[in-house]
Backbone bond lengths (Angstrom), bond angles and torsions (degrees), N, CA, C in turn:
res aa  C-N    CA-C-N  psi(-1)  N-CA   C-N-CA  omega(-1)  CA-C   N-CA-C  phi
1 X - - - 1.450 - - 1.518 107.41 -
2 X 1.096 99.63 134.09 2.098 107.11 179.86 1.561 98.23 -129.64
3 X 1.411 100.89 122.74 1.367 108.69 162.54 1.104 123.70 -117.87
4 X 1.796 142.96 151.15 1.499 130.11 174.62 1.625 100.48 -100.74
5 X 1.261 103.14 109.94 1.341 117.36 164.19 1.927 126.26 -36.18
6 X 1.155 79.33 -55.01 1.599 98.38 179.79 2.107 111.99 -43.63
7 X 1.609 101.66 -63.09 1.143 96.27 165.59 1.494 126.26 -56.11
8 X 1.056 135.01 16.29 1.543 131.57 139.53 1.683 117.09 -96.25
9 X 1.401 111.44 8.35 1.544 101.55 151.06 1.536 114.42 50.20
10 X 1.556 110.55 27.40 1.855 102.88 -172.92 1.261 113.65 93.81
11 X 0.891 115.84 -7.54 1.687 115.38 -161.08 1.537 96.32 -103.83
12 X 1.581 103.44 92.49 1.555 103.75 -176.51 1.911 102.83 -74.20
13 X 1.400 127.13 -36.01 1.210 123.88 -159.40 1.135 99.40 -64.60
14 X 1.020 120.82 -63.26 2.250 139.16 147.85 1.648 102.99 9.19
15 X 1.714 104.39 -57.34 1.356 112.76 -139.69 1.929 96.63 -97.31
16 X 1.639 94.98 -20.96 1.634 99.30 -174.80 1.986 91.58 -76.72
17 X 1.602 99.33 -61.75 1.677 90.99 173.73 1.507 116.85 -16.01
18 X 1.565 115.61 -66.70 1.548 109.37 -172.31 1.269 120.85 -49.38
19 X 1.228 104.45 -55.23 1.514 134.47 -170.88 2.238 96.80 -39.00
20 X 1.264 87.87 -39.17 1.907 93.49 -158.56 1.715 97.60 -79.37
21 X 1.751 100.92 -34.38 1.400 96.26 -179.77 1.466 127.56 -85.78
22 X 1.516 114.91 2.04 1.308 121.34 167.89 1.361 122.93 -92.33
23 X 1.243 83.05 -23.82 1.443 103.29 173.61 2.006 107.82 -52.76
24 X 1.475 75.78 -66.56 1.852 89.95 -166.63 1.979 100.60 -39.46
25 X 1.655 96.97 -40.32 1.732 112.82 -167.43 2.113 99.26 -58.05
26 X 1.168 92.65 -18.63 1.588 100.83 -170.95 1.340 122.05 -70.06
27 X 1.767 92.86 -46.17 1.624 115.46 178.19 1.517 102.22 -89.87
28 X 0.861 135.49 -8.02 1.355 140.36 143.47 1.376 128.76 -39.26
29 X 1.409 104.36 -67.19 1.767 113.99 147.24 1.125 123.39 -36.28
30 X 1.467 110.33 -62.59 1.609 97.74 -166.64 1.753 118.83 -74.84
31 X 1.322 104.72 -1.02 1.478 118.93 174.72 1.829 101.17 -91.38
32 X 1.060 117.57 20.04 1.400 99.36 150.91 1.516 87.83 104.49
33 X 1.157 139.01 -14.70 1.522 137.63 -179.31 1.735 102.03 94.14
34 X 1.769 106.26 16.12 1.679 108.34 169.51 1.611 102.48 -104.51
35 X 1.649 94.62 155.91 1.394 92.54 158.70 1.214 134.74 -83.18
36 X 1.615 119.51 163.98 1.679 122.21 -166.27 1.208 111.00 -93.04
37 X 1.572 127.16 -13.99 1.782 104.51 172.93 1.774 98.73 -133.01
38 X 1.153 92.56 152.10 1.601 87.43 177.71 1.949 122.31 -75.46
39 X 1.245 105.40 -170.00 1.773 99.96 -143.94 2.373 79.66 -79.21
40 X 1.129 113.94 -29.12 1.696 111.54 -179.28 1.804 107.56 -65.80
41 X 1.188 133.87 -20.95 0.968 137.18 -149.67 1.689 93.92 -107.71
42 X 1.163 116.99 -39.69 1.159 132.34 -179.12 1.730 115.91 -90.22
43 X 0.989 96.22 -10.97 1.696 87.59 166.86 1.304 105.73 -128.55
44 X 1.131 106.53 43.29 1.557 113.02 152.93 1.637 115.06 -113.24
45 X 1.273 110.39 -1.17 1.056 111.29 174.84 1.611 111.33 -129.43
46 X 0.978 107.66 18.79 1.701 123.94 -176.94 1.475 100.90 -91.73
47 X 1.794 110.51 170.72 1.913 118.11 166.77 1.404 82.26 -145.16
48 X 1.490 83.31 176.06 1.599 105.96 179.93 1.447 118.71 -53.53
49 X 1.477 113.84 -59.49 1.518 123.16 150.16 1.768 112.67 -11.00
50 X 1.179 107.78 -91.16 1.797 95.34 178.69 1.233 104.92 -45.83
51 X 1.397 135.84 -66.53 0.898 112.45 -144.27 1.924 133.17 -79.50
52 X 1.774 89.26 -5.22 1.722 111.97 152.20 1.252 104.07 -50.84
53 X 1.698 128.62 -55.82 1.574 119.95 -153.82 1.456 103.02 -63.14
54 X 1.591 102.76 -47.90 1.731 114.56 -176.02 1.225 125.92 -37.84
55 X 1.403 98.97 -50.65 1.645 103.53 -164.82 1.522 99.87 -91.46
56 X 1.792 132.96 31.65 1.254 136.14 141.46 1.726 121.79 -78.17
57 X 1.615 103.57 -7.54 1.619 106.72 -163.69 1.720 88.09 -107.01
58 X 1.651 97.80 147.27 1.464 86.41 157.05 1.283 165.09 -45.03
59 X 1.338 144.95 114.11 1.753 133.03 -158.95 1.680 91.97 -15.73
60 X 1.124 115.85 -85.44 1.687 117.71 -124.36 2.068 88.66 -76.37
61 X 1.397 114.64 2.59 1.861 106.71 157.78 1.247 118.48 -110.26
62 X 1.322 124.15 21.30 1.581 131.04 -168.69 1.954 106.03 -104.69
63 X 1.407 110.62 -4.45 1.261 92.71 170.00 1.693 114.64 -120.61
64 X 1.645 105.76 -0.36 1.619 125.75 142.72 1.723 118.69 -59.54
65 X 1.093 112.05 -42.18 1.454 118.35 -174.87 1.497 101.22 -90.68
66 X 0.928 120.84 -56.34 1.620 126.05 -167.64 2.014 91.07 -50.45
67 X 1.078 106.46 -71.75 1.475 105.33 -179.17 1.997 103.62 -44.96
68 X 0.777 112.06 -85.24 1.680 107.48 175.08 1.876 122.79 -10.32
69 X 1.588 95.41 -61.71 1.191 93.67 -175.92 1.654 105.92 -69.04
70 X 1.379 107.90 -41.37 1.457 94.34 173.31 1.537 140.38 -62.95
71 X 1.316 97.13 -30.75 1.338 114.17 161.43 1.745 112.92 -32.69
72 X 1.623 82.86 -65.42 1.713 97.67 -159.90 1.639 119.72 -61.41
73 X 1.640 83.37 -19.10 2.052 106.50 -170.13 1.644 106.70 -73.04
74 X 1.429 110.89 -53.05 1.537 128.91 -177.82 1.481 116.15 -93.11
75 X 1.169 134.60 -10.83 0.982 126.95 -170.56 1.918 125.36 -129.20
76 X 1.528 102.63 134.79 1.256 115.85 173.45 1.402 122.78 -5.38
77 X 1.423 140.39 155.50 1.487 104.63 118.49 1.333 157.12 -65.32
78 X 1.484 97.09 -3.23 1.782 122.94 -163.62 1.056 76.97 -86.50
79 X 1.788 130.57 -66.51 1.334 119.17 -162.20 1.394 118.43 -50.98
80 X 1.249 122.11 -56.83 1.685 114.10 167.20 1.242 129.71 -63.05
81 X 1.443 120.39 -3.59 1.537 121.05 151.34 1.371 133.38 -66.58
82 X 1.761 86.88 -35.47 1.634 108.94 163.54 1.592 113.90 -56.12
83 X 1.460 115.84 -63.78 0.943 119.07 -169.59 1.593 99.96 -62.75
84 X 1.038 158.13 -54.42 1.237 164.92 160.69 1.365 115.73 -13.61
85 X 1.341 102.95 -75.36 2.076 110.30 152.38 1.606 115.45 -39.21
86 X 1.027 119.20 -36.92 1.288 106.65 -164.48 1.842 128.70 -96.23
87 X 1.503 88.44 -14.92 1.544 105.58 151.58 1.378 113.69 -97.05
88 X 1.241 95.27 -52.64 2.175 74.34 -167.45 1.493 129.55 -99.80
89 X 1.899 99.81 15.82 1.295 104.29 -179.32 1.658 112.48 -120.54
């Protein structure tokens, strides 16, 4: 994963957000290029907000992204470290 720092402009909370949602895109990979929770599990922890951004990406990347952004919205960093360890380690 490569990120440019710079385009978060200071904005560490900005920069942890990414950080959680590439993350999720990571363990994503190592699951075979599927996603890790299904589309009920994940919109229970979703808002309208994500799910505006989502439905800008194409059908068949909207339940890769939808999980990501949500990931990154609700969740820890431990938790996505967890999740991180637990697929690809």
């Amino acid at each position: 994963m490569v990120l440019c720092v710079a385009n978060h402009k200071g904005d560490i909370a900005e920069l942890g957000d990414t950080l959680r949602h590439e993350s999720i895109h990571v363990a994503q990979f190592c699951n075979g290029g599927e996603p890790i929770l299904d589309w009920n599990t994940i919109s229970k922890y979703s808002n309208n907000r994500i799910l505006s951004i989502v439905q800008r990406y194409p059908v068949e990347q909207q339940h890769h992204e939808y999980e990501a952004f949500t990931g990154a919205y609700v969740m820890s960093n431990n938790q996505v470290t967890k999740i991180v360890k637990d697929f690809c380690f």
